[in-house]
C-alpha positions as CSV (number, residue, x, y, z in Angstrom):
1,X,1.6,-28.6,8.0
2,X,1.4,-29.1,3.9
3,X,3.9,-26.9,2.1
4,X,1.2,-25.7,0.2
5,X,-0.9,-24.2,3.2
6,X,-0.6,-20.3,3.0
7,X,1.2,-18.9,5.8
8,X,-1.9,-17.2,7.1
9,X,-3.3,-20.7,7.4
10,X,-0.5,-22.3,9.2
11,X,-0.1,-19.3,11.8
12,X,-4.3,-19.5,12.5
13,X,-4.0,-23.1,12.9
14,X,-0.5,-22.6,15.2
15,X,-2.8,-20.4,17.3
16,X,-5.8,-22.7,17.9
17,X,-3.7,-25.4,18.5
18,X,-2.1,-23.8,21.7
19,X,-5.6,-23.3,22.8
20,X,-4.6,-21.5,26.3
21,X,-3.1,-18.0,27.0
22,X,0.3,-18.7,24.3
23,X,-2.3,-19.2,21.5
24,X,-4.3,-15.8,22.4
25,X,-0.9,-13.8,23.2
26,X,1.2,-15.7,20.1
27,X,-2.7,-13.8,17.9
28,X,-2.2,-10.4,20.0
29,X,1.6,-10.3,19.1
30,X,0.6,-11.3,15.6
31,X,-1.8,-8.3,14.6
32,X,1.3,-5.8,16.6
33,X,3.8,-7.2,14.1
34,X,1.4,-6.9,11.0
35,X,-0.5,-3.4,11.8
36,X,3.3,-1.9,12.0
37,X,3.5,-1.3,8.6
38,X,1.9,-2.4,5.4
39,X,4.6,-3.8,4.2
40,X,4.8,-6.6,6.5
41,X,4.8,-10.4,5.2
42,X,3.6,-13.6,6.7
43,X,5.9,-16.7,6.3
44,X,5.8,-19.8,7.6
45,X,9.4,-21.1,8.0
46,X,11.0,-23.8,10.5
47,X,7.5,-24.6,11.8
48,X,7.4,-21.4,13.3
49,X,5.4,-17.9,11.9
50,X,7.9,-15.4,10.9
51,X,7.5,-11.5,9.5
52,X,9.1,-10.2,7.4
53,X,9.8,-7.1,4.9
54,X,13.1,-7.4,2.5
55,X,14.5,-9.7,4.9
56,X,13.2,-11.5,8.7
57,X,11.9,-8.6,11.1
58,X,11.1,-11.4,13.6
59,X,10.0,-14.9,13.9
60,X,7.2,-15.9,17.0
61,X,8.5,-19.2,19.0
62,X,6.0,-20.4,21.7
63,X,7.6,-22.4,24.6
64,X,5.6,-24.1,27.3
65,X,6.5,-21.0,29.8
66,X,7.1,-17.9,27.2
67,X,6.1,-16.3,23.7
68,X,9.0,-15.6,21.8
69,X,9.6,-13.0,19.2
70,X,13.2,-13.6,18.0
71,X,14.7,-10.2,15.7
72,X,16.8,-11.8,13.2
73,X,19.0,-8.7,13.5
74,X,18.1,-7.5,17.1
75,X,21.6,-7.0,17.8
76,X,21.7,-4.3,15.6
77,X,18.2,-2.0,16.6
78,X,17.7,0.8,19.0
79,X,16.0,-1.2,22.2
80,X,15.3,2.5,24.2
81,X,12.6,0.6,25.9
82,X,15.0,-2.3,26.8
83,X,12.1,-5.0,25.2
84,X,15.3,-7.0,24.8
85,X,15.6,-9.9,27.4
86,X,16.9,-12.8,25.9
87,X,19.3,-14.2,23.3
88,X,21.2,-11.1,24.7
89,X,24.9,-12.8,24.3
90,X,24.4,-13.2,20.5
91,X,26.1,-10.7,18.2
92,X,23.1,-10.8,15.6
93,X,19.5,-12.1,17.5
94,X,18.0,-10.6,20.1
95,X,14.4,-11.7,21.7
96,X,11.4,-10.9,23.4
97,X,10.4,-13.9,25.9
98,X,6.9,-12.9,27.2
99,X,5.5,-15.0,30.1
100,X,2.0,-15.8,31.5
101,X,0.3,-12.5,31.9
102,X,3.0,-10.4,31.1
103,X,2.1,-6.4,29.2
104,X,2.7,-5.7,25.8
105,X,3.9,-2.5,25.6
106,X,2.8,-2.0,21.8
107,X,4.0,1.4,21.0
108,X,7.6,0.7,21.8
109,X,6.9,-2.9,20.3
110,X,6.3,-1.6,16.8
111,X,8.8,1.4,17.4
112,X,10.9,-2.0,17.2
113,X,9.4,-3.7,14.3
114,X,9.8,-0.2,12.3
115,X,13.7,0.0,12.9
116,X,13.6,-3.7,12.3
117,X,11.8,-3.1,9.0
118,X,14.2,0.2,8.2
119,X,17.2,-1.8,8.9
120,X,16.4,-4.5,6.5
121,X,15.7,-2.0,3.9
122,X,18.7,0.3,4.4
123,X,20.5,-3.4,3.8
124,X,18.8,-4.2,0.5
125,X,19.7,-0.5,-0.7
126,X,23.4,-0.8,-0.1
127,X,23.0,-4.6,-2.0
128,X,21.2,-2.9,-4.9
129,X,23.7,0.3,-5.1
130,X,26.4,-2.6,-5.1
């Protein structure tokens, strides 16, 4: 996709191009991630969509058996839920692989996105106070 294309753009077109049940969970996961907070911006880096608010909340992979969303700093978040269920050996990412079918369970998904969000800024406060 053109540099120039607004992320917006690049993660509608991501969508219809997957055209099957990844495109319409990848657009589910999408409004979760961006109704968590207002603060919540749409990239487009790595040819992948990625959120973020003072740093990466998440990025959303799509794989031909799974929806991924990757937490840049997973390692680090209250999972009370246990959304966790892969990159689990890492000491930084953590991920949400979500198969064919599978529930969302959105209030303990943006529970996650918020201490995602509160981590990043507790971290850009400590760089500022610095």
């Amino acid at each position: 996709m053109n540099p120039s294309t607004p992320a917006s753009v690049c993660i509608d077109e991501r969508i219809a191009q997957l055209a099957d049940w990844r495109g319409e969970l990848l657009g589910r996961l999408r409004a979760v991630v961006t109704n968590a907070d207002p603060c919540v911006v749409e990239e487009w880096k790595w040819n992948v969509p990625v959120w973020s608010c003072q740093g990466i909340i998440c990025t959303g992979e799509t794989y031909k058996k799974a929806v991924k969303l990757t937490f840049a700093k997973g390692a680090a978040l209250p999972d009370p839920q246990r959304l966790f269920n892969a990159s689990l050996e890492g000491n930084t990412r953590r991920a949400i692989d979500f198969a064919e079918g599978a529930a969302v369970d959105t209030a303990a998904l943006v529970d996650l996105i918020r201490a995602a969000i509160a981590h990043n800024q507790a971290g850009a406060s400590r760089k500022r106070k610095v």
